[in-house]
TIRO-2110 file (N, C-alpha, C; in Angstrom, 1 decimal):
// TIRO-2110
-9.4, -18.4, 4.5, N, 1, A
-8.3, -17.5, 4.4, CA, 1, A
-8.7, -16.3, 3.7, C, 1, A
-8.3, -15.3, 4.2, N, 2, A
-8.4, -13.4, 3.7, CA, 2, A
-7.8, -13.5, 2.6, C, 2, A
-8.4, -12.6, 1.6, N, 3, A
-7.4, -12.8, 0.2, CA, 3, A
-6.5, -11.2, 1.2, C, 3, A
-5.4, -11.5, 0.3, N, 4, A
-4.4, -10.5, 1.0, CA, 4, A
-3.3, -10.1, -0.8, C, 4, A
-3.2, -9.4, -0.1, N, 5, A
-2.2, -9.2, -1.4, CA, 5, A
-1.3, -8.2, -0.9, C, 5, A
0.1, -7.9, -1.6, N, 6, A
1.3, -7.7, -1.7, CA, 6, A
1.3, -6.5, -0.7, C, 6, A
1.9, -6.5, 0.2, N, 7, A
2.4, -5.3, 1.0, CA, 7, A
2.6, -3.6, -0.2, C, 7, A
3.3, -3.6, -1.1, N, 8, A
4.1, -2.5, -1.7, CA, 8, A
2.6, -2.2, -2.3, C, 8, A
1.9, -3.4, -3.1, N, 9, A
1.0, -2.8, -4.0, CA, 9, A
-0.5, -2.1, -2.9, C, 9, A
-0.9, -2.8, -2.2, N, 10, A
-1.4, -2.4, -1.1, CA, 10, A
-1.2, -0.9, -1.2, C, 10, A
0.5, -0.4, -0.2, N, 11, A
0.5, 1.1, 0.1, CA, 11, A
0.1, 1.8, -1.3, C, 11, A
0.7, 0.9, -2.2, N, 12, A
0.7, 2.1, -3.9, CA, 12, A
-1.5, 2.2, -4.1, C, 12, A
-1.9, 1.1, -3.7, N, 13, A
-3.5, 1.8, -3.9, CA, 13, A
-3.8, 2.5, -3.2, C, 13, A
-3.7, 2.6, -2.0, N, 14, A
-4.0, 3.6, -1.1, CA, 14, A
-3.6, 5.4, -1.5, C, 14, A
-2.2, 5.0, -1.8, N, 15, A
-2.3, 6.4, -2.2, CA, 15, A
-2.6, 6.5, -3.4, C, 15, A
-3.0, 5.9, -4.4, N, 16, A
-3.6, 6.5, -5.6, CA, 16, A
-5.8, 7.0, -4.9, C, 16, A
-5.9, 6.1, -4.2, N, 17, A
-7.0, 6.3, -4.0, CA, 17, A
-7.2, 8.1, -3.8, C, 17, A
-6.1, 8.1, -2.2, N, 18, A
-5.6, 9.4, -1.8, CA, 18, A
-6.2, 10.6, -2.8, C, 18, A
-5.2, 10.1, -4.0, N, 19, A
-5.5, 11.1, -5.2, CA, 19, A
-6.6, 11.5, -5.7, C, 19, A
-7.5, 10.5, -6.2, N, 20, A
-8.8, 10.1, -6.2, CA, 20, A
-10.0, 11.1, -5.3, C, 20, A
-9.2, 10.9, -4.2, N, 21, A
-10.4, 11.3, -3.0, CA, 21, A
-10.1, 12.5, -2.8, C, 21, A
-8.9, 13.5, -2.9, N, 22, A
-8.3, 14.3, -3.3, CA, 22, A
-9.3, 15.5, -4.1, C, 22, A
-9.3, 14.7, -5.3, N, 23, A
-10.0, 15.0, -7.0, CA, 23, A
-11.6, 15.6, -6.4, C, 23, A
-12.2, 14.4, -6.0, N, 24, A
-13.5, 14.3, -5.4, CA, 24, A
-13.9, 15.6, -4.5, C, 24, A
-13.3, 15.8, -3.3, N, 25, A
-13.4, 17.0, -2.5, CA, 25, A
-13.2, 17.6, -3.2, C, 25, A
-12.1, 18.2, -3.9, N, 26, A
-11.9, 19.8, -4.9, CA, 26, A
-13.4, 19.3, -5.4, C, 26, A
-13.7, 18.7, -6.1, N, 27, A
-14.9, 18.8, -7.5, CA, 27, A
-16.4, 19.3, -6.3, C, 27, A
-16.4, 18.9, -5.3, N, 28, A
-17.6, 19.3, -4.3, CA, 28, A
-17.7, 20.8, -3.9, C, 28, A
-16.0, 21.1, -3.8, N, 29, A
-16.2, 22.3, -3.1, CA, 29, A
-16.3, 23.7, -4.5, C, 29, A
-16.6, 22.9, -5.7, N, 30, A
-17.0, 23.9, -6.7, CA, 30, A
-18.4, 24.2, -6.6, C, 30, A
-19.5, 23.3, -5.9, N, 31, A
-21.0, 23.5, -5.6, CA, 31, A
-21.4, 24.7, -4.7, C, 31, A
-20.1, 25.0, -4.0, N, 32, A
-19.9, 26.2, -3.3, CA, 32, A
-19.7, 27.4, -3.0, C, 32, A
-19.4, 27.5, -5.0, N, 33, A
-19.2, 28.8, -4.9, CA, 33, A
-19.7, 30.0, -5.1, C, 33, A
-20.9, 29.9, -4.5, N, 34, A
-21.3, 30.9, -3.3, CA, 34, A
-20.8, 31.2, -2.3, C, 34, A
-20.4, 30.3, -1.7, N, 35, A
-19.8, 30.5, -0.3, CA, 35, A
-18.3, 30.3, -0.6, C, 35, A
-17.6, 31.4, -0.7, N, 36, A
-16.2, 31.3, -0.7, CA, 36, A
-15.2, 30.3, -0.1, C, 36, A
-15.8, 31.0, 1.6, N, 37, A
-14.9, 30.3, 2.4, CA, 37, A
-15.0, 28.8, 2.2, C, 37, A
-16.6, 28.1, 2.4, N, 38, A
-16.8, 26.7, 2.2, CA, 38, A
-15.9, 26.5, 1.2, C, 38, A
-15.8, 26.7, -0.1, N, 39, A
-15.4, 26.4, -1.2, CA, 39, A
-13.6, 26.2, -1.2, C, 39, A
-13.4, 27.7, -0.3, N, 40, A
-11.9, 27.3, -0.3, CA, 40, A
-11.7, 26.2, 1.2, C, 40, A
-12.5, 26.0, 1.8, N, 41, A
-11.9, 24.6, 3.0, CA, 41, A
-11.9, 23.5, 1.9, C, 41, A
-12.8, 23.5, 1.0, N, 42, A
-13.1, 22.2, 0.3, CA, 42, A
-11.5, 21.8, -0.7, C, 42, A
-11.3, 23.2, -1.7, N, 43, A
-10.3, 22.8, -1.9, CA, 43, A
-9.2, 22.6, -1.5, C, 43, A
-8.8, 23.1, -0.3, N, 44, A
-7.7, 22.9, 0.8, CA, 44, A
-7.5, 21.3, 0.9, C, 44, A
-8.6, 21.2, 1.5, N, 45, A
-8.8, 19.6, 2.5, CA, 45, A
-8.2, 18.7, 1.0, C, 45, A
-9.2, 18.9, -0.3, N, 46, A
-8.5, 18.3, -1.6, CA, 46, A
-7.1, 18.6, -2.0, C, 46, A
-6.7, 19.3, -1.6, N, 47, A
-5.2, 19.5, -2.2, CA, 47, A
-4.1, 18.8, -1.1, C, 47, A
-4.9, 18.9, 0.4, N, 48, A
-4.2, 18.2, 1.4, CA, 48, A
-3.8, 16.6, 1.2, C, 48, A
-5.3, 16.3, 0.5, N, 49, A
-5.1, 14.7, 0.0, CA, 49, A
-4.3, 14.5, -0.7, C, 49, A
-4.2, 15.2, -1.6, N, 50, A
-3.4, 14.9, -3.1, CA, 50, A
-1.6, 14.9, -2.4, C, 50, A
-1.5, 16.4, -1.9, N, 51, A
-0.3, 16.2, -1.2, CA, 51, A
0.6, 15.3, -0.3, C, 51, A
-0.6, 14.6, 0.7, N, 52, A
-0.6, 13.5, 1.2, CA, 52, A
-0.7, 12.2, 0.5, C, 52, A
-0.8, 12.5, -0.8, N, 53, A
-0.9, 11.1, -1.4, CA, 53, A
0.8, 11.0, -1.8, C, 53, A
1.6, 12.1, -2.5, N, 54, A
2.8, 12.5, -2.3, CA, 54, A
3.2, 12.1, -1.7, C, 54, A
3.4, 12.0, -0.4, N, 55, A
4.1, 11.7, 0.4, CA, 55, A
4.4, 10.3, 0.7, C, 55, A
3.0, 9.7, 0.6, N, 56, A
3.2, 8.3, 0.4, CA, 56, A
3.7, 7.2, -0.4, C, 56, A
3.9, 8.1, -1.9, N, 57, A
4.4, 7.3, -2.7, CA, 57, A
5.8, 7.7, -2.6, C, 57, A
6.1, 9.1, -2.4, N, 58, A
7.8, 9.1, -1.9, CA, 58, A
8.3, 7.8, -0.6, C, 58, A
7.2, 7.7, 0.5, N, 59, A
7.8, 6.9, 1.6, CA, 59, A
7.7, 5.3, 1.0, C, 59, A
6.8, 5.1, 0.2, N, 60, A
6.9, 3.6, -0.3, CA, 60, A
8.2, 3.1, -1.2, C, 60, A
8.1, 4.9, -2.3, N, 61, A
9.7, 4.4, -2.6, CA, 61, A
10.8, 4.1, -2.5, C, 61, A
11.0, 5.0, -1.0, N, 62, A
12.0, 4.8, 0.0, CA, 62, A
12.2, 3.0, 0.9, C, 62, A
10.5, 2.7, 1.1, N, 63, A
10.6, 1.4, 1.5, CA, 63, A
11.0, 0.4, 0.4, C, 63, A
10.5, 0.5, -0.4, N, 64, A
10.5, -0.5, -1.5, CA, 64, A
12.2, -0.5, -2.2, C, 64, A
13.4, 0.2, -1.8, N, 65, A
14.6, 0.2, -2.0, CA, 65, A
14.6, -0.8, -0.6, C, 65, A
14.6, -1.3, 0.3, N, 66, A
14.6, -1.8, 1.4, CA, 66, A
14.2, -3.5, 1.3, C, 66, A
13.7, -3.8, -0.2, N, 67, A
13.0, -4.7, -0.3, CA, 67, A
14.1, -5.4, -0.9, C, 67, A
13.7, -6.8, -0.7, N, 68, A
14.6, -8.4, -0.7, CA, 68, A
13.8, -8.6, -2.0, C, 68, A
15.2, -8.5, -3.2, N, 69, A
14.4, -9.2, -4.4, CA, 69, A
14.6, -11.0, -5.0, C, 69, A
13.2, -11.3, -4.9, N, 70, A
13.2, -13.3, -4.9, CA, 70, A
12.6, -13.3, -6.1, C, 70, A
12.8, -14.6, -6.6, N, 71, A
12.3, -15.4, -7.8, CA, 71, A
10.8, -16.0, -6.7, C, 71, A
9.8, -15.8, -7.6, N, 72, A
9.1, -16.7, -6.8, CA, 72, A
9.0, -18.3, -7.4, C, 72, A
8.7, -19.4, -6.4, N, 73, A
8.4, -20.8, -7.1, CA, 73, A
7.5, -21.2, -8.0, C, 73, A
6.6, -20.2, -7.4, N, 74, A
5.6, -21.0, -8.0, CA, 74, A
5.6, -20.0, -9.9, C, 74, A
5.5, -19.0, -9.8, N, 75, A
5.2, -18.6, -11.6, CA, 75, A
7.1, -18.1, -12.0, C, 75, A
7.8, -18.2, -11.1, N, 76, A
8.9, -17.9, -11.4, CA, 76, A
9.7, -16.3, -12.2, C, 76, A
8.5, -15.5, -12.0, N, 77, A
8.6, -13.9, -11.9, CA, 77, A
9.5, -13.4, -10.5, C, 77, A
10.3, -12.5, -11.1, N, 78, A
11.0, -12.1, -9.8, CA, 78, A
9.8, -10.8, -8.7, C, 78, A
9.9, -10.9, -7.9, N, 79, A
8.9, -9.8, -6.9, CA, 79, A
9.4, -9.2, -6.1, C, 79, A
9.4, -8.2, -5.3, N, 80, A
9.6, -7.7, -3.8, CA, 80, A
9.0, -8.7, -2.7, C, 80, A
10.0, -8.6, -1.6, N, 81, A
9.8, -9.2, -0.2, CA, 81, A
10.0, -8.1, 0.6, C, 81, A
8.4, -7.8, 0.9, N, 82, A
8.7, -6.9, 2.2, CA, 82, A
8.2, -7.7, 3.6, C, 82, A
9.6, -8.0, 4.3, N, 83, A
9.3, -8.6, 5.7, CA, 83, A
9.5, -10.4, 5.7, C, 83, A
9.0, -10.8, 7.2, N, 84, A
9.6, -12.3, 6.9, CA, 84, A
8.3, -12.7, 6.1, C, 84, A
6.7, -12.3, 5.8, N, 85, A
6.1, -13.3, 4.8, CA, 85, A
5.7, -11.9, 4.3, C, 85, A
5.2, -12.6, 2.6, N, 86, A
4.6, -11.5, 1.3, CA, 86, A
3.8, -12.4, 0.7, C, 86, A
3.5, -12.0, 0.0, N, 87, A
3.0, -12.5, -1.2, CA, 87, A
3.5, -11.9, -2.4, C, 87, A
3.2, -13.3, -3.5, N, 88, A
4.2, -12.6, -4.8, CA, 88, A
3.3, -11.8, -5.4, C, 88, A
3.8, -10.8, -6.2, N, 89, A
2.9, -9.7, -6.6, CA, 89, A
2.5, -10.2, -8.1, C, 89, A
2.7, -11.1, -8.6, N, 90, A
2.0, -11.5, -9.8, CA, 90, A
0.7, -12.8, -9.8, C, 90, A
1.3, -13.5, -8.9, N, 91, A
0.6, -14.8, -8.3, CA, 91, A
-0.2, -15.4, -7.5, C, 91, A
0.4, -13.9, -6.1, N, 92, A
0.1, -14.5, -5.1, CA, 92, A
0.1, -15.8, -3.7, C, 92, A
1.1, -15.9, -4.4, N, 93, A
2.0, -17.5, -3.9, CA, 93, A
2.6, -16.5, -2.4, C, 93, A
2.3, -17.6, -1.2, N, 94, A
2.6, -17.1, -0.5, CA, 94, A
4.4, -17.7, -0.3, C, 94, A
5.1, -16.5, 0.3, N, 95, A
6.9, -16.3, 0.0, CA, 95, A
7.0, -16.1, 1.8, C, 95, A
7.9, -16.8, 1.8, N, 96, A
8.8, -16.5, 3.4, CA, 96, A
10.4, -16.9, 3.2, C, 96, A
11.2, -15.9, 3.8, N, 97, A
12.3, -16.6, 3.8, CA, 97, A
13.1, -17.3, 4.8, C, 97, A
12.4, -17.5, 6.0, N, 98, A
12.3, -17.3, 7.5, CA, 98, A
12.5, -19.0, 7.4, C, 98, A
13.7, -20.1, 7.7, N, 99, A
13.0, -21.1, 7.5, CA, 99, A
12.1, -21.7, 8.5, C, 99, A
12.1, -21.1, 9.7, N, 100, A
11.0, -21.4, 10.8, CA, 100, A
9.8, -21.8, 10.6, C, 100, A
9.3, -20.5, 9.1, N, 101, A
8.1, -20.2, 8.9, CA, 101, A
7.6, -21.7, 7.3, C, 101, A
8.9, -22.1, 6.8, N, 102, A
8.6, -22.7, 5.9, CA, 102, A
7.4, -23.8, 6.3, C, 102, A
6.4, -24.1, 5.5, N, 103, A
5.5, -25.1, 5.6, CA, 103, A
4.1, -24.9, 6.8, C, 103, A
4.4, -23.7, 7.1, N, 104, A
3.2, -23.1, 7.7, CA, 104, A
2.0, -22.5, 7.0, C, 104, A
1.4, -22.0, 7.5, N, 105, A
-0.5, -21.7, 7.2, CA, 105, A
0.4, -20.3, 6.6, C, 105, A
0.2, -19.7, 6.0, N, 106, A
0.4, -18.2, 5.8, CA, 106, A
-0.2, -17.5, 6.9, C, 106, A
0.0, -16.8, 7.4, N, 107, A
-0.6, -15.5, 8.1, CA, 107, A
0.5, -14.1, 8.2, C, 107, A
-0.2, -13.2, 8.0, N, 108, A
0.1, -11.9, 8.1, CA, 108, A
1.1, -11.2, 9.4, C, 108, A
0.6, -12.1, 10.5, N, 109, A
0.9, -11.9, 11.3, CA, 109, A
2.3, -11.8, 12.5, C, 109, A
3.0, -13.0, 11.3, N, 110, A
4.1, -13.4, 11.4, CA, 110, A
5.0, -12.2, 11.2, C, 110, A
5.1, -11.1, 10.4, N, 111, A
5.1, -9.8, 10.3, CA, 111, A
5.3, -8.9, 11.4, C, 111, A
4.9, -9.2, 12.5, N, 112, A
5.1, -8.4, 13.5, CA, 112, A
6.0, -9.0, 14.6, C, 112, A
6.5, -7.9, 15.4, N, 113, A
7.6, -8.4, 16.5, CA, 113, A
7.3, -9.4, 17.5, C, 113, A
6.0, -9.3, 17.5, N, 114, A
5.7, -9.7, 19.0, CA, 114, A
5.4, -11.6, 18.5, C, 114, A
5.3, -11.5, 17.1, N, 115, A
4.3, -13.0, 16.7, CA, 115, A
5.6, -14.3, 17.0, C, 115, A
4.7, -15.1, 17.3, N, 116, A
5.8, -16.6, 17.9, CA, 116, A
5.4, -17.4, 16.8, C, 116, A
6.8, -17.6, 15.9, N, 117, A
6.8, -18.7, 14.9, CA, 117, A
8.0, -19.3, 15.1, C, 117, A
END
């Protein structure tokens, strides 16, 4: 089995990475400044990230109001459920509320429209 972890926390690294990578390009496109123009694409493209990283933690917030709040079983911390399976964000314990899905293998996949459970 994939280690997998929590849908919400997932999107929230990505966009911090965003930030990160963001940071990085600006700091390259200072080796540039000789060359203006280079220098300002560099910081553009870095500020695009950062902006972009914005964006994403606005749309996760928006998702994460959307989210089903459970006790989980197994450590008994409450978590976010996004979708019919998650994982708990402290534990890891795989959560479904689907009872179709109770007593199955976890997979990710179950998640999507087209999957037969």
């Amino acid at each position: 089995m994939k280690p997998y972890k929590n849908k919400i926390n997932r999107i929230r690294t990505f966009a911090l990475a965003l930030i990160f990578i963001g940071i990085v390009i600006m700091y390259v496109g200072i080796y540039f400044r000789n060359h203006p123009i280079v220098m300002l694409i560099f910081m553009l493209l870095g500020a695009l990230a950062i902006v972009g990283s914005t964006g994403v933690y606005a749309w996760i917030g928006l998702l994460s109001m959307k989210t089903v709040p459970v006790q989980c079983p197994s450590c008994g911390r409450h978590t976010k459920m996004l979708g019919r399976v998650d994982m708990c964000m402290h534990c890891r314990e795989p959560l479904t509320m689907d009872p179709n899905l109770e007593g199955k293998e976890f997979d990710e996949a179950y998640n999507k429209k087209n999957s037969k459970a």
